[in-house]
C-alpha positions as CSV (number, residue, x, y, z in Angstrom):
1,X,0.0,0.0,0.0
2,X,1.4,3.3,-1.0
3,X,1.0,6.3,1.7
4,X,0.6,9.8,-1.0
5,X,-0.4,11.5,2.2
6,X,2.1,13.6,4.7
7,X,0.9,13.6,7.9
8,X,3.0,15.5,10.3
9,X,1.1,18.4,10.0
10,X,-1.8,17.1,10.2
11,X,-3.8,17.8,13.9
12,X,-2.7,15.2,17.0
13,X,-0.1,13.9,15.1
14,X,2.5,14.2,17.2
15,X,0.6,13.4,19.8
16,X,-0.1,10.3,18.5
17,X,3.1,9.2,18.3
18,X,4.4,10.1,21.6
19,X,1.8,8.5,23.4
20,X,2.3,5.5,20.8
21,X,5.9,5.1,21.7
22,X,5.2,5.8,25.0
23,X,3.1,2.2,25.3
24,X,5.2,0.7,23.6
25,X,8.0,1.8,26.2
26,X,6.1,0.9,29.1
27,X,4.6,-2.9,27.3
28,X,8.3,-3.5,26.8
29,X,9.7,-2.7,30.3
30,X,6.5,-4.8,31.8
31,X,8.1,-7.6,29.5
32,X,11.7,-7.2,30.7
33,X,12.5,-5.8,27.1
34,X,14.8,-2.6,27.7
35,X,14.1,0.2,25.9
36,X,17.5,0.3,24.2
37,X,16.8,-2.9,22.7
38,X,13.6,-2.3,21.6
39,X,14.3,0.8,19.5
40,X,17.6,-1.5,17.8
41,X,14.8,-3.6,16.8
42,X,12.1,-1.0,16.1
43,X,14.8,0.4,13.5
44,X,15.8,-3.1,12.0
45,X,12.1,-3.4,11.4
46,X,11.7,0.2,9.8
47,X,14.8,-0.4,7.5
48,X,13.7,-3.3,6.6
49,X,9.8,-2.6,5.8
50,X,11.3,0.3,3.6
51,X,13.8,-1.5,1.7
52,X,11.0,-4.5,1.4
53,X,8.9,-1.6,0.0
54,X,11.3,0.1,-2.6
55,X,12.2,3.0,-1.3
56,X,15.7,4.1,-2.9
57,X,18.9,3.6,-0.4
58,X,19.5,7.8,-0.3
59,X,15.9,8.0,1.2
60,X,16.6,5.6,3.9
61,X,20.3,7.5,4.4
62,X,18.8,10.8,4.2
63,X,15.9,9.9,7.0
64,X,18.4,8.7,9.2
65,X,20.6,11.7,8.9
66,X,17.6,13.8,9.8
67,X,17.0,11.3,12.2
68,X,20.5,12.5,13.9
69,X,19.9,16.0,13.0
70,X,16.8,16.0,14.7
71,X,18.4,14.1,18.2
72,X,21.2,16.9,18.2
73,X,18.6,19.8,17.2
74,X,19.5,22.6,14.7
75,X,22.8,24.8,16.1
76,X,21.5,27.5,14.3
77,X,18.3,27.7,16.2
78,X,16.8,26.9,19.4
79,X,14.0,24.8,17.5
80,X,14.4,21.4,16.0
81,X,11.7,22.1,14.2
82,X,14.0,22.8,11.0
83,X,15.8,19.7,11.0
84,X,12.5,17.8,10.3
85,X,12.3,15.7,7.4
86,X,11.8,17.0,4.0
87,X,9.0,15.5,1.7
């Protein structure tokens, strides 16, 4: 199934997540999973699922950089808001 829509601006979206990752956080600890492993494997399965689905290698690269970007935040700026994935 191909996603044409871009949803990070859309209303609760990042709400949505947090409180996603967030359960999955807390179902992992109450299963002895730690969270480092579980976002090792929540990456392998991303990776994976994209490759799986086609997207190019420079996508994937250029996500993760943003990815990094994003953990580090923007030097230029006290938001992270600009390191945010391009579409």
């Amino acid at each position: 199934m191909k996603d044409s829509f871009i949803h990070e601006t859309d209303p609760g979206f990042e709400d949505f997540i947090e409180k996603t990752m967030q359960g999955l956080a807390e179902q992992a600890q109450e299963n002895g999973i730690c969270p480092e492993c579980l976002s090792d494997r929540l990456i392998v399965e991303l990776v994976s699922g994209m490759v799986r689905s086609g997207a190019p290698v420079s996508a994937i690269l250029s996500m993760v950089g943003d990815g990094i970007d994003g953990a580090y935040g923007d030097p230029d700026t006290e938001e992270k808001e600009g390191s945010r994935r391009m579409h």
